[in-house]
N, C-alpha and C positions, 0 to 999 in steps of 0.2 A: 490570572491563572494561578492556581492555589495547587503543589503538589507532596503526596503526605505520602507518608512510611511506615506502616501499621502493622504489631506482631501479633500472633494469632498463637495462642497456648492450644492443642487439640490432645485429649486424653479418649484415647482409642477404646479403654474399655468401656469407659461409660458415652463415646460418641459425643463429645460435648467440648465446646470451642470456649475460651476466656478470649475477650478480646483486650487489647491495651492500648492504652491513650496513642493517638496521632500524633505523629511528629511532621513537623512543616521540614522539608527538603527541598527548596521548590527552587534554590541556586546549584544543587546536584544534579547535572546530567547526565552521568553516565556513571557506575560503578559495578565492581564483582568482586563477590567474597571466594578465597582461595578454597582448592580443596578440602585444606584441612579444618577450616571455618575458623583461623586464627589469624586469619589478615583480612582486609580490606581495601581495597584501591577506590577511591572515589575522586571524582574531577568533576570541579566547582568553579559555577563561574560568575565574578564579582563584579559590580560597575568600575572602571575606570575615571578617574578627572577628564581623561582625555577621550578619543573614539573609541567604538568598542568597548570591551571586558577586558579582565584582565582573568586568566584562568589558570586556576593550583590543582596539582595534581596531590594526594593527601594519602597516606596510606596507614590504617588504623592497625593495631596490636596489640590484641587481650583487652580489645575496648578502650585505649588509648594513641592520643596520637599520637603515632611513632617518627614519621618523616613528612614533611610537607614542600614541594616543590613549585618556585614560584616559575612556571614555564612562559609567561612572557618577558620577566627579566633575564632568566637565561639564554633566549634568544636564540636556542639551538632547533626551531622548526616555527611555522606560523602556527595557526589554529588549530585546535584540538578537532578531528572530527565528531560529530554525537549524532551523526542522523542512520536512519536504517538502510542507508545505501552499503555506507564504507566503515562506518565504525567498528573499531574491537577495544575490548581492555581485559586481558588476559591474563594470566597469572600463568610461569615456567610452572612443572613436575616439581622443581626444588624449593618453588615458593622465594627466589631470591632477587627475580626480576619480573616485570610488567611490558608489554607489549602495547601496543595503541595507536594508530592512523592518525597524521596530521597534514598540514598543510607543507610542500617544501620550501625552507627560506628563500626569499628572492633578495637581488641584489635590490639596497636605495639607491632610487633614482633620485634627481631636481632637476631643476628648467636650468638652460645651458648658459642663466644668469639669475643670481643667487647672493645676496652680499651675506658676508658670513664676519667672527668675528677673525683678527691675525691670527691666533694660537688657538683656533678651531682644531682640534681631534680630524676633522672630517679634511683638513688639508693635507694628510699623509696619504702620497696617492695610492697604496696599498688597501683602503678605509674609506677613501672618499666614495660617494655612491657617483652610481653612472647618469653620465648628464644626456640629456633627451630622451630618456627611456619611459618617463612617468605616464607618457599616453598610449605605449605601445600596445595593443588590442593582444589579451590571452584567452585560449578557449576554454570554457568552463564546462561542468555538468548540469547545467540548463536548470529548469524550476524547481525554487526551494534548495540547490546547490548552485545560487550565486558564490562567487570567490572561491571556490572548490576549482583549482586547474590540475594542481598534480600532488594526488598524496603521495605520500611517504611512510615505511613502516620505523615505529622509534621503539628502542627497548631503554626502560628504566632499570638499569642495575641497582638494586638497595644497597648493595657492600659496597660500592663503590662511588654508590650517588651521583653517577654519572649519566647522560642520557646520549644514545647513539643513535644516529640517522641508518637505518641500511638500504647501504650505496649499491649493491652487486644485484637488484631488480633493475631490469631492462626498462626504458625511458619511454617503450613504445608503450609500456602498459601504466596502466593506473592501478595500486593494488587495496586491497581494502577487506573486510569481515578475516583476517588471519588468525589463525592458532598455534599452539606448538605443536610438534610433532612426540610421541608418547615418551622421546628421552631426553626431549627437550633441548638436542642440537641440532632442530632446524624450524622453519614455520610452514606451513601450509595455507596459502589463500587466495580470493579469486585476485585474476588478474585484467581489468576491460580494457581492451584496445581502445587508445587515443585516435589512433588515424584511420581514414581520411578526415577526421573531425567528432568531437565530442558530443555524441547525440542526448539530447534528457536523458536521465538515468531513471527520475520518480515515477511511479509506477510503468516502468517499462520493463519484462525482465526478459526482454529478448536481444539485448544489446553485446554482440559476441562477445567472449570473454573466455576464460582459459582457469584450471584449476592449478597452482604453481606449486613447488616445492621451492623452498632455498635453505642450502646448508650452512648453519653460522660457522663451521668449522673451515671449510674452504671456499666459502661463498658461492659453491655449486646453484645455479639455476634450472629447473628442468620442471615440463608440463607434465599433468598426471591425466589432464581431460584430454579429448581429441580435440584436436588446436583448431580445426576445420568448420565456420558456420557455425558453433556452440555458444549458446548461452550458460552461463553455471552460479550458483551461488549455493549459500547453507556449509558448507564442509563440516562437518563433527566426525573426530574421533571415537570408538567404541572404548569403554572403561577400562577394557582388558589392552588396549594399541594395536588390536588385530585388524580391525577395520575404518576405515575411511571410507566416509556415504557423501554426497551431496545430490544436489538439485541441476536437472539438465534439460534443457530446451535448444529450440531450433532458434538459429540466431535471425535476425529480419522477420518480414511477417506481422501478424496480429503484434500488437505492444503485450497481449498477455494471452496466455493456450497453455496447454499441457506442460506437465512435467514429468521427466522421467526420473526414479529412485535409483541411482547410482550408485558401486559400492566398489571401494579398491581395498584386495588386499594386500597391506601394508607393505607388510615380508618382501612377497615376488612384487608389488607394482600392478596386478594385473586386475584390468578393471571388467567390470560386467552388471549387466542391468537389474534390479533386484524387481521395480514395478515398472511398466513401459506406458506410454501413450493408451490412450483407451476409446476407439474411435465412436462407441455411444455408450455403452455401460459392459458389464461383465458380472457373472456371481462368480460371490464372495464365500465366504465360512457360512455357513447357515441359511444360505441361499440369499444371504443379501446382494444390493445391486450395487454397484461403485464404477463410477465416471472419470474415472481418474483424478490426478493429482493438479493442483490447482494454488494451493495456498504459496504465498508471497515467503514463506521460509520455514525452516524445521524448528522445533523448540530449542534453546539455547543446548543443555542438558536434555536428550530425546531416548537416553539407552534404559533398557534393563539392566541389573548391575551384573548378569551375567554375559551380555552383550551380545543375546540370542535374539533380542526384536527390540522393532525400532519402534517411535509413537510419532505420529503425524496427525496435524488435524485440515482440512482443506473443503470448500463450498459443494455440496451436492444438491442438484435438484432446488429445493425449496432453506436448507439448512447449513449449517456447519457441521461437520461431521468428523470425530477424531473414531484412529484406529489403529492397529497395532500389527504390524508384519514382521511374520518371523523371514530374516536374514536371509538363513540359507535355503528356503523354497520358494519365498516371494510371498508366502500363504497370507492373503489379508484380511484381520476379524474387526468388525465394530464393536464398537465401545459403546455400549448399551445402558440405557437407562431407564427404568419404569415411569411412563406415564400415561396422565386421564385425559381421554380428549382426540381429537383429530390432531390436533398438531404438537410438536414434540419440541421446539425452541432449539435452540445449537449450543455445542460445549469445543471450547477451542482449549487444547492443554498448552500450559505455561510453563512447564517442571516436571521435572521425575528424579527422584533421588530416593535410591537404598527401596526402589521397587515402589514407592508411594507417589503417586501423580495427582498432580494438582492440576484441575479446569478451571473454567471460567464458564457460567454457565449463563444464557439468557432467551428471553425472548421480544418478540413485542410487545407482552403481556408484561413481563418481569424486567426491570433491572439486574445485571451482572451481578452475580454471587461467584465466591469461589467454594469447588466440592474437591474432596478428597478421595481417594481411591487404592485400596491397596490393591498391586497386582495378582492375580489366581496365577496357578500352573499354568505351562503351555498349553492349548486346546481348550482353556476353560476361562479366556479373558471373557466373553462374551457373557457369565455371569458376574461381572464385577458389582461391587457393593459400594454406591457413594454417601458421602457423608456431608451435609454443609457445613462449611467453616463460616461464612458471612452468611446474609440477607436481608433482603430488602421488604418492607411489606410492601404490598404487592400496591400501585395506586386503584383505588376504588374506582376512579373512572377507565380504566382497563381492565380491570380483572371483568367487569360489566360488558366488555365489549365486542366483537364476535372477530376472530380470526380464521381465515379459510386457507386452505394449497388450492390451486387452482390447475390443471392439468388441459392445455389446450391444444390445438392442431390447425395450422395454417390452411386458410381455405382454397389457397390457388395447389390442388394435385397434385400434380407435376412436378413440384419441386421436392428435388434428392432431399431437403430436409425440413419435417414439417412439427417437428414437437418443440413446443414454447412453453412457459406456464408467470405464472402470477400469481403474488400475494394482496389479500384482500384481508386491511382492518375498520372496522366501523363501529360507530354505536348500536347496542341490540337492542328490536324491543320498538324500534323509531314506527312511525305510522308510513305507511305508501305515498312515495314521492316527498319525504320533511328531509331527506338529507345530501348535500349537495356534496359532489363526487371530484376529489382531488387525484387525477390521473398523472402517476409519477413516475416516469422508467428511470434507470440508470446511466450513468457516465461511461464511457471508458472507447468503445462501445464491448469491448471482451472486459467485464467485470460482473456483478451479480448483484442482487437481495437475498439476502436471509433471513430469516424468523429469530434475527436479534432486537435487542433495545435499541430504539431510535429518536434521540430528542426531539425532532423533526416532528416524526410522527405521532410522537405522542402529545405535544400540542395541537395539531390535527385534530387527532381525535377528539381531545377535551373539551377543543372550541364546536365539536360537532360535524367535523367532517366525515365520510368515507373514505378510505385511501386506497389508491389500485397501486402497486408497488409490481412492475412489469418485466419479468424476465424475457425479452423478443429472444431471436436467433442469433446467434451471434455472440451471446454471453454463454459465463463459462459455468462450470458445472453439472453439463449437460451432454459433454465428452467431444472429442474431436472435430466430427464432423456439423456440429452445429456451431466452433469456434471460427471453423474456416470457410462454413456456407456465405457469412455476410462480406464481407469483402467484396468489391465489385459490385454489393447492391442496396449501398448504406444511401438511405433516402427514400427507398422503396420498401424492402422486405422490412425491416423494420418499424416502419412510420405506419405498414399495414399491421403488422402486430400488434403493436401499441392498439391503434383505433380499433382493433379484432377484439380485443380484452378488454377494453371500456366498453363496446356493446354486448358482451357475454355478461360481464358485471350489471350492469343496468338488468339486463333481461332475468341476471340469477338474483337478485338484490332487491325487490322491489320495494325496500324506502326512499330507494336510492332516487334523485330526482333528475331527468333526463335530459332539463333544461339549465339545469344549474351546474354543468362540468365544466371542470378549469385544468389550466396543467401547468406542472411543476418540475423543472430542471435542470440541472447544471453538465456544463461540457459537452460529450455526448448527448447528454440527456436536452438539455437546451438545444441539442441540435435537433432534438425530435421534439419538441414543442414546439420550436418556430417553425418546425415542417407541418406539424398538425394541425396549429392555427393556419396556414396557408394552403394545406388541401382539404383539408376539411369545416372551409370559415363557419358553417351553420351550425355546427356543435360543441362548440365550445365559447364559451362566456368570456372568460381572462385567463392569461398567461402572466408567469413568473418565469425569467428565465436567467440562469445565473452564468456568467463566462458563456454563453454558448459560439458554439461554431456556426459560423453562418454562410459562408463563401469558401468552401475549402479550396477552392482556385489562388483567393489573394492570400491564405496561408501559406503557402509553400515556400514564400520568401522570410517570412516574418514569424512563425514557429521554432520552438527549442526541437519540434520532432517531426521535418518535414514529411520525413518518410509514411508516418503518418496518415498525412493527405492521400501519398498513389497509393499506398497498401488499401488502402480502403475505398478507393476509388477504382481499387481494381489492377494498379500497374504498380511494376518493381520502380525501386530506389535505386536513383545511381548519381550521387551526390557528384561526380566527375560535367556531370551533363543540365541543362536547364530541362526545362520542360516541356514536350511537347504541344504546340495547339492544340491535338487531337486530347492530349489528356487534361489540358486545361480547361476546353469544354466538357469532354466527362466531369472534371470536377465541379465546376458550375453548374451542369445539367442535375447533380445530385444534390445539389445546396439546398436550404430555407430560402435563402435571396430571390431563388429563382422564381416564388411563389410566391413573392411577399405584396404586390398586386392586388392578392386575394383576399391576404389581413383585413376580419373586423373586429376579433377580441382586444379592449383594452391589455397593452404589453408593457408589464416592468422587468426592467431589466438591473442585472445587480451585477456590476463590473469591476475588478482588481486591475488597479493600474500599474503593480509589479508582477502582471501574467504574465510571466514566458510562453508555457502553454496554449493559451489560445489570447494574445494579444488583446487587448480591451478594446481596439481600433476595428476588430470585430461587430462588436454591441452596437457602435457609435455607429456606426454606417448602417447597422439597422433602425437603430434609431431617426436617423437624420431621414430617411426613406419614410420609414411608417411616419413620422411627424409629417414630409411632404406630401403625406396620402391623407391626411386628416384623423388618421389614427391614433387615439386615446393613447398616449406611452408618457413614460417615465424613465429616468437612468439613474440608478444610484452609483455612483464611481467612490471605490475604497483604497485608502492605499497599504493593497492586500495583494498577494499571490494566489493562485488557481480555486484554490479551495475554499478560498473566504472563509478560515478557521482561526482567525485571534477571535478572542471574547468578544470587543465591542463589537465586530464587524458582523462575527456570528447573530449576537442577541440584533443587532437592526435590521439586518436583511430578512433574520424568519419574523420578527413580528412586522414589518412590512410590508411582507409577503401576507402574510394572513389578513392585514387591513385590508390589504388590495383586493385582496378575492370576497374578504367582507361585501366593501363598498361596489363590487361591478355584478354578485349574486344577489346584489337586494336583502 
């Protein structure tokens, strides 16, 4: 994994970009340039002789280094955080000190015999570490936040080159994403409750949590969100210090739904909702439609530099979709961009600085460019003018290939909620019935597809498939009441969606071949593969299926999120309590397991043996089952977390995947 640092020269009047050689960064995890773009903070991290990294905090001036801090010989916190949970690295108003989330020291332990030498350091019993403690069980934040038990906020003084732990945050919270406050005597950031137990943090943003203030002057404590049920993350100050925004949800429930635009101001404290919940859609500025707020966080930098509207970009419908709300009425415009064609790809913004916003633009068709954008007057964002600064030529065997939105409606009536839809990519041009149909819904089961670039998919494609990319009920983008319809019917309503939009595809597609469909998915999605292949054995050919969930019954012991399991099987979390019979069979009655009987598609499976998430003891018992049934299967076991996203584990599970569907479609 290769990561680069690339400056982009943009001369506005003649609209034309220099680009400059790459720089390899690829030991830099995390940095930010100060206000006044004369500093830099960057934190790097180096192999050790011994376990782990070793990790320098480094802080550049006028393009030189200025101070370099070796922070595992100082010994004043454990690891630096860098993951999008809890990290920050921030820069004071005065440009004199650095902020940043780490791990807190813990006492050394050893085993309660230990020969050491006489004039061991470690025999002053003030120094000595504590004996039988080295196996003592601490709770963490679950997958991909191994060793993460209890951050701590640290501020790097530069005059003093000092670094300090702050002690006067309460023990109950975990704190994490902080800033300063606009005079830079105090911090603001989220705080998630530790207790009854530390549930997965990665992609969950419903895990309550609290928005904190603390004063560095008298170490004043105090919450600024409602303390009650709240989920919260994003905090950003406005440019001017007037306002404070963040991000708020309902804590429990779906692992991901709505978000509400939050805004305190400063002065009085007094908080009030800027955009709310949106239970199917609503119009917009110009009669657009908007489903609410959905994305995983605000842009670092989100203001106008007069601090009258805010930029957010977040999933709709079929896309990504950024937009621009003015403050003080809520009013929200799209961010508009001319294009040819039925489908319009998504632009997610990165940046805004001095009124000039940077996206990131793509589609299925195209690889990620970034465009530029200077802001118009209020009332007139909706004409903005983009500029490329990168791009990719486009690959030949997709710019060839046909992309569609697909708009569908669940066939059983009766149900409060029936609009689902689907993306559909193929080869154009193919003869009736030459191309064989790779059916692929999503993870989560509340997450989405959009009309971005997808590796994935676009080997698909080039090898000749079709792809049905499946938004069912349940996923987000589509407003309230289709986040919290699926709950209680995860196994049914969704497993009928899926199979609903493979037969509309077949029926709207006719290269497409009827006999040659396969299915493709991880997590969630795996959980609706192994359901498909078992209720529906005569339609599909082979299965891929990656981490799936297969029993959410024997989950509930062996999950970083058991809550998970009832929430979606229909019943509340009360981690106080085991689980009832009654909902144990619920959970059973909604599995893959429970179908697996019916299995005739050959099934490969692609399993992380560092799953927290969905345990890889999962796969294996599906496996061991469909092997005792005479079922064509395979297990690839990685030692990988949820996602199977290191390089090698990535590049062998998709071309294994594609061999497979090779070899079982003829």
């Amino acid at each position: 994994m290769v990561k680069f640092q690339q400056y982009h020269l943009f001369d506005s009047a003649t609209a034309k970009a220099t680009d400059m050689l790459p720089v390899d960064v690829s030991n830099e995890t995390i940095s930010r340039i100060s206000n006044s773009d004369e500093l830099r903070a960057s934190l790097r991290d180096y192999p050790s002789n011994g376990s782990g990294n070793k990790q320098y905090l480094e802080i550049w001036k006028h393009h030189q280094l200025y101070q370099n801090y070796d922070l595992s010989a100082l010994d004043v916190h454990g690891e630096v955080y860098t993951d999008e949970e809890f990290s920050s690295l921030e820069w004071s108003p005065c440009e004199t000190k650095v902020i940043y989330i780490a791990e807190r020291k813990v006492p050394k332990s050893e085993p309660f015999y230990k020969p050491k030498p006489q004039d061991s350091k470690e025999n002053d019993p003030e120094k000595a570490p504590q004996k039988g403690e080295e196996y003592t069980y601490r709770d963490e934040w679950g997958e991909t936040l191994v060793g993460k038990h209890q951050p701590v906020v640290v501020v790097c003084d530069l005059n003093s080159e000092l670094l300090t732990v702050l002690d006067a945050i309460p023990s109950e919270y975990s704190p994490g994403q902080v800033i300063w406050t606009p005079d830079g005597k105090g911090i603001v950031g989220v705080g998630w409750k530790n207790e009854p137990r530390r549930l997965g943090l990665v992609y969950c943003t419903n895990r309550e949590s609290v928005i904190f203030h603390l004063s560095l002057e008298n170490g004043e404590f105090s919450i600024l969100s409602q303390s009650n049920s709240q989920a919260v993350r994003s905090p950003r100050f406005s440019p001017d210090g007037q306002y404070l925004v963040w991000l708020q949800g309902e804590a429990g429930g779906p692992h991901h739904a709505g978000l509400k635009l939050m805004c305190c101001l400063w002065e009085t404290r007094k908080v009030s909702t800027v955009i709310d919940l949106v239970k199917s859609q609503i119009k917009i500025v110009n009669g657009k439609l908007f489903n609410g707020i959905y994305s995983l966080k605000l842009p670092h930098r989100c203001w106008s530099t007069d601090s009258k509207r805010l930029f957010f970009s977040t999933p709709q419908r079929f896309r990504v979709i950024s937009y621009v709300v003015d403050i003080s009425n809520g009013e929200i415009t799209e961010l508009e961009w001319p294009v040819d064609g039925p489908t319009k790809g998504s632009g997610t913004i990165l940046d805004v600085s001095q009124d000039m916003i940077v996206m990131s633009r793509s589609s299925l068709r195209v690889p990620a460019g970034l465009v530029l954008g200077n802001l118009p007057p209020a009332g007139q964002e909706h004409t903005i003018k983009w500029m490329p600064i990168t791009s990719w030529v486009a690959p030949s065997d997709l710019q060839n290939c046909e992309v569609q939105y697909i708009s569908l409606l669940a066939e059983n009536s009766s149900d409060s909620v029936r609009n689902f839809n689907a993306l559909y990519v193929g080869p154009h041009g193919k003869p009736d019935g030459s191309v064989p149909l790779i059916v692929y819904p999503h993870g989560g089961p509340h997450s989405m597809f959009t009309d971005e670039y997808s590796l994935n998919v676009r080997l698909m494609v080039t090898l000749g498939y079709g792809v049905l990319l499946v938004n069912f009920r349940g996923s987000i983008g589509l407003g309230e009441d289709s986040v919290h319809f699926l709950p209680g019917r995860v196994g049914d309503a969704d497993v009928k969606d899926v199979h609903q939009a493979k037969n509309f595809a077949l029926k709207e597609f006719s290269c497409l071949n009827p006999k040659k469909c396969v299915l493709f998915g991880g997590s969630h999605g795996g959980f609706l593969v192994t359901h498909l292949s078992g209720q529906y054995p005569n339609d599909y050919c082979a299965v891929v299926a990656r981490n799936p969930v297969v029993d959410i019954a024997s989950m509930t012991s062996i999950s970083d999120i058991p809550d998970w399991c009832y929430t979606e099987a229909g019943y509340l979390y009360n981690p106080a309590s085991i689980a009832s019979i009654e909902s144990l069979a619920a959970m059973r009655q909604c599995s893959p397991i429970q179908h697996i009987a019916n299995v005739k598609a050959p099934t490969l499976l692609m399993l992380g043996k560092k799953d927290l998430r969905v345990p890889f003891s999962q796969g294996m018992a599906f496996y061991h089952t469909l092997h005792a049934n005479g079922v064509i299967t395979k297990v690839h076991v990685y030692d990988d977390v949820h996602g199977l996203g290191t390089v090698p584990v990535e590049m062998d599970n998709i071309i294994n995947s594609m061999l497979w569907f090779g070899e079982h479609t003829g």
